[in-house]
N, C-alpha and C positions, 0 to 999 in steps of 0.2 A: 157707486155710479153704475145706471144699468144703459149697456151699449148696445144699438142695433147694427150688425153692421150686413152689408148689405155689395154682391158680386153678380154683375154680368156683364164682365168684360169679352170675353168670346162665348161658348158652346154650353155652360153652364148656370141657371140661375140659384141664386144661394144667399140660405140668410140666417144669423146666428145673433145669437142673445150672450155677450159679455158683461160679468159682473165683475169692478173695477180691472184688475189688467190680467186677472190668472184663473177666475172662476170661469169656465165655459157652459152655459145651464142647456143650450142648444144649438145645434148646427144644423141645418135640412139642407140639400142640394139635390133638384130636379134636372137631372140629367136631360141629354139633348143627342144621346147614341143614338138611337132607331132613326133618328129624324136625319141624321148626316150619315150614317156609313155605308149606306149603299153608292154617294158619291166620292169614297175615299178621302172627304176630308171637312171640313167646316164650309155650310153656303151661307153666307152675310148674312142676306135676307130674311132665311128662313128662321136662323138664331134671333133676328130682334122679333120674330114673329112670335116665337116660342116661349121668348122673354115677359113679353107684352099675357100669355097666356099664364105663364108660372109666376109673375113676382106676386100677384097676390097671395098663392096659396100657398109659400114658401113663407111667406111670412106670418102668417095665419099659423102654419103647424110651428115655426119657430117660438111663437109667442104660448102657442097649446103646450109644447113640451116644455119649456120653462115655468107652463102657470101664471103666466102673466099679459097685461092688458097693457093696449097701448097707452093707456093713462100711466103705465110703470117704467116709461122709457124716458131718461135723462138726456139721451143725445143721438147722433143717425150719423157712422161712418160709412161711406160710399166708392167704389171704383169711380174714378176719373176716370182713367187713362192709364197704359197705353192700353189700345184693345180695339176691336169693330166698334165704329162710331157708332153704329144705329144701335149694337146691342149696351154700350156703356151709358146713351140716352136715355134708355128705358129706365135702367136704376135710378141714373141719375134725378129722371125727373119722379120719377115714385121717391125721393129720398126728401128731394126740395118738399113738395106735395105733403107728405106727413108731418116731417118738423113743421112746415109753416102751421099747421091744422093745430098742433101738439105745442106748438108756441115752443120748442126746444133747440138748440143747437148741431150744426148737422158739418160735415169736413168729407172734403172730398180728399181719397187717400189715393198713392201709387200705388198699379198690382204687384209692381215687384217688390216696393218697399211693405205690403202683405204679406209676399210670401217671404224675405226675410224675417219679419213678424213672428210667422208663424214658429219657427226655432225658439223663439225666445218666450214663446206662450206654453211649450210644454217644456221649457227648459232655463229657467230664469237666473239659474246658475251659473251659466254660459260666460265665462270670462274675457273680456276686451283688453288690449286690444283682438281685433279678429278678419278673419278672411273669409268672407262669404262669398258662395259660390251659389249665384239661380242658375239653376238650368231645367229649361222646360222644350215645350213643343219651339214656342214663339220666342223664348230670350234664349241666352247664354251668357253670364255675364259674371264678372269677376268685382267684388269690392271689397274697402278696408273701412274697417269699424273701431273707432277708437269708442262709442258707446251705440246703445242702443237705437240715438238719434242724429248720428254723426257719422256720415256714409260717401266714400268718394270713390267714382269708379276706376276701376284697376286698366278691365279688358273688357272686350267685347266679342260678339262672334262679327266677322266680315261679312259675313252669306249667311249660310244655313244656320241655324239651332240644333243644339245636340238631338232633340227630340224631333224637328224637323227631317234630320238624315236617317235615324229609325225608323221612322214611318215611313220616308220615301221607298225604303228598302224593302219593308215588309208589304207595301203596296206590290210595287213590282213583284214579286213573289206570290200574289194572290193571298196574302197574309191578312186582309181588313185594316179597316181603323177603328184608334189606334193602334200603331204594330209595336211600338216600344215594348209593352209587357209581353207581347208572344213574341218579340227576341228574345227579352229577358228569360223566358220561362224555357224554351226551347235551347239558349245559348248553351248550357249547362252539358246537353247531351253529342257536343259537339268539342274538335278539337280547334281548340283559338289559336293554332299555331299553323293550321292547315295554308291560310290564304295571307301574303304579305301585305299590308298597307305600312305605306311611310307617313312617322310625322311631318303635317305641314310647320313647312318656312314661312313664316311671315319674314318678305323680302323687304320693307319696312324697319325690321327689327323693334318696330310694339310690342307688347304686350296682347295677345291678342288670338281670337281662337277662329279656325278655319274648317269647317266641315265639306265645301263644296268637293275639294277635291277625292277624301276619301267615299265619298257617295258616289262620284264619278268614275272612281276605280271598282267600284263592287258593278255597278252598273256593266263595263265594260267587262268584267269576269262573268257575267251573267251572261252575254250574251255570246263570250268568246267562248265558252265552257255549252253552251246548247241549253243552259239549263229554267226548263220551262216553270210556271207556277203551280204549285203545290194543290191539289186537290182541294174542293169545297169539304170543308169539316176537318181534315187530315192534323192540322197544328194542334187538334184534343189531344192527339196520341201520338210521341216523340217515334215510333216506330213507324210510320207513315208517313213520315217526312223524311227523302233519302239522305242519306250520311253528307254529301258534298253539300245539300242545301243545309245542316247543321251544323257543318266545317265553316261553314261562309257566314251563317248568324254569331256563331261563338268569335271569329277573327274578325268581323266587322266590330261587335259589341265591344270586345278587348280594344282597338283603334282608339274608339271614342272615348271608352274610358281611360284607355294610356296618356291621351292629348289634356283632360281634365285634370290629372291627377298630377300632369307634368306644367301645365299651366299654375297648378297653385303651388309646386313648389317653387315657379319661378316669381311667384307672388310673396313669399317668404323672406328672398333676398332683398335684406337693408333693412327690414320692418321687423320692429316687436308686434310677434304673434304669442297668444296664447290661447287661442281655439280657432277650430276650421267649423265654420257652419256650412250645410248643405241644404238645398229649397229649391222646390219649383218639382213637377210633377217627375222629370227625369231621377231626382234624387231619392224616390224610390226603388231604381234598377239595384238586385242584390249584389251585382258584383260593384259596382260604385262605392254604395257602402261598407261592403268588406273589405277591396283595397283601399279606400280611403283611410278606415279605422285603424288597418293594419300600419297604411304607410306611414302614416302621422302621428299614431301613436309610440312608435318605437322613435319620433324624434321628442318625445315628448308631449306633444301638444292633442287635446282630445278633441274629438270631433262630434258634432252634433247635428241631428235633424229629425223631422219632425215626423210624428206616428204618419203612417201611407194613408190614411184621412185625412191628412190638413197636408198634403203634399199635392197633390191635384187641386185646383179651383177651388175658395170654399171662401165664407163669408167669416167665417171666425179668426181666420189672417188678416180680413179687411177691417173686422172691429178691436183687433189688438194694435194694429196700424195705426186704427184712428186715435185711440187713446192716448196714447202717445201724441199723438197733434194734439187733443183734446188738453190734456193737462200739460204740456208745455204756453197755452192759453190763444190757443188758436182756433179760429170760426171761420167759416165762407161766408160769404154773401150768396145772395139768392140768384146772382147772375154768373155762378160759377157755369162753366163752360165745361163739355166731355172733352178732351183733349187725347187724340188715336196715339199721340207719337212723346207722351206727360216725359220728361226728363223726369230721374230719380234727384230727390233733395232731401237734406240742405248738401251743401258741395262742403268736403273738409277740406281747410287748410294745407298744403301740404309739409307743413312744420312739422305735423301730427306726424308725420312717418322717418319714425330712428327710434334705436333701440337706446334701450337701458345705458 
């Protein structure tokens, strides 16, 4: 089966050629940086504008580098939802539009149930049950996986997104966007022990993940401490960025990942785990991955995620996603709807959670 699938849920339009659920023959993604980072972050507008300009010709080089014609496509997975209405429209309706024309089968998928996807498209190995962690700009979210189509939410964030409180931080700093990778890059050169942030309490006692506050407290260090923003260009080169300001990227980044790393172990208690999956664009950051591998590993359990190309937006999570609808026997209809705020499904039972 050859699958189109097809993402523009926020800043990026993207679109990739799956052959049955593990061959990838192409991915293209036309980015949307020049066009947003002079306003430090995503404008609605201008992304469904951008969209409307790129999906033809992402799909065009998607079909060129696979070698194949739209006469070769079997079925069209799609961003629903969650995401900017105007830019998940645009897919949406280029998706409806072709199948109809193509007389083929088309499913509209969740972006997060994507980029869980995307773990298990370079890694099919990947043992259930499991504990998957998205974390990106826009989620943060904790779920438990008894299979690859059986998913019920753990935690969530309150406020911020892990990747949300990076950016805010690296904005204030005069850092650009995205700032997550020049923390990441810069954090290294810095002591993570310099600046204290506490774990948040969820006064609740959920399950449950809290960034506002730690964003709050760096903010307030920034400005108790005098410390202005970093020169234009200066984050090329770790030496031109003053030591307090790479004391403060290394202990903010450490925070975030303490609070993740301590979130899934508290996702561990009661539940047969036998992998940690990691997704979503933050699951890129190196120190993430390292302590993850490191912590989880000496309990045993391996952890897994997805090459730093299929970790950011990409259409080849959205056509492994759909597949999955696909051959579990599932279609839309042609009055599927973009949906900004799509719940993750199906919802598991909670019987599924107890050990051996």
């Amino acid at each position: 089966m050859i699958t189109l699938g097809l993402e523009s849920s926020c800043d990026d339009t993207a679109a990739a050629i799956l052959e049955n659920s593990d061959q990838l023959l192409s991915s293209v993604v036309a980015s949307q940086f020049s066009t947003h980072h002079d306003f430090g972050g995503v404008v609605p507008e201008l992304a469904s504008r951008e969209h409307i300009n790129n999906i033809c010709y992402v799909v065009a080089q998607a079909l060129a580098r696979a070698e194949l014609t739209f006469q070769s496509l079997d079925a069209i997975a799609v961003t629903q939802g969650p995401g900017l209405v105007g830019a998940l429209l645009v897919g949406l309706t280029y998706a409806k539009g072709l199948a109809f024309s193509l007389g083929i089968p088309f499913v509209g998928v969740n972006h997060l149930q994507g980029h869980i996807a995307s773990v298990l498209l370079e890694n099919p190995a990947a043992e259930f049950p499991a504990l998957s962690l998205v974390v990106s700009g826009g989620h943060t979210s904790l779920y438990y996986m008894t299979s690859a189509t059986e998913t019920r939410q753990l935690a969530r964030t309150l406020d911020d997104a892990a990747g949300e409180a990076l950016d805010k931080l690296a904005k204030l700093l005069g850092m650009g966007y995205p700032g997550g990778p020049v923390i990441d890059r810069l954090a290294e050169y810095g002591n993570a022990k310099a600046v204290s942030f506490s774990l948040p309490k969820i006064s609740s006692g959920e399950l449950a993940f809290s960034f506002s506050g730690i964003k709050s407290a760096a903010v307030r260090y920034v400005l108790q401490q005098g410390i202005v923003p970093v020169k234009k260009g200066a984050t090329d080169d770790p030496e031109r960025v003053p030591p307090q300001v790479l004391d403060l990227l290394a202990s903010y980044q450490k925070s975030i990942v303490d609070q993740l790393i301590h979130r899934l172990d508290q996702g561990l208690s009661g539940r047969l785990v036998r992998s940690i999956q990691l997704s979503g664009g933050v699951s890129c950051n190196s120190e993430l991955r390292q302590r993850a591998r490191e912590h989880f590993e000496r309990k045993g359990i391996q952890v897994y995620y997805p090459s730093l190309e299929l970790t950011t937006d990409n259409a080849a999570m959205i056509a492994a996603a759909g597949v999955l609808r696909l051959r579990s026997g599932h279609r839309d209809d042609w009055d599927l709807q973009a949906d900004p705020n799509l719940a993750l499904y199906p919802v598991l039972p909670t019987s599924a959670e107890k050990k051996e």
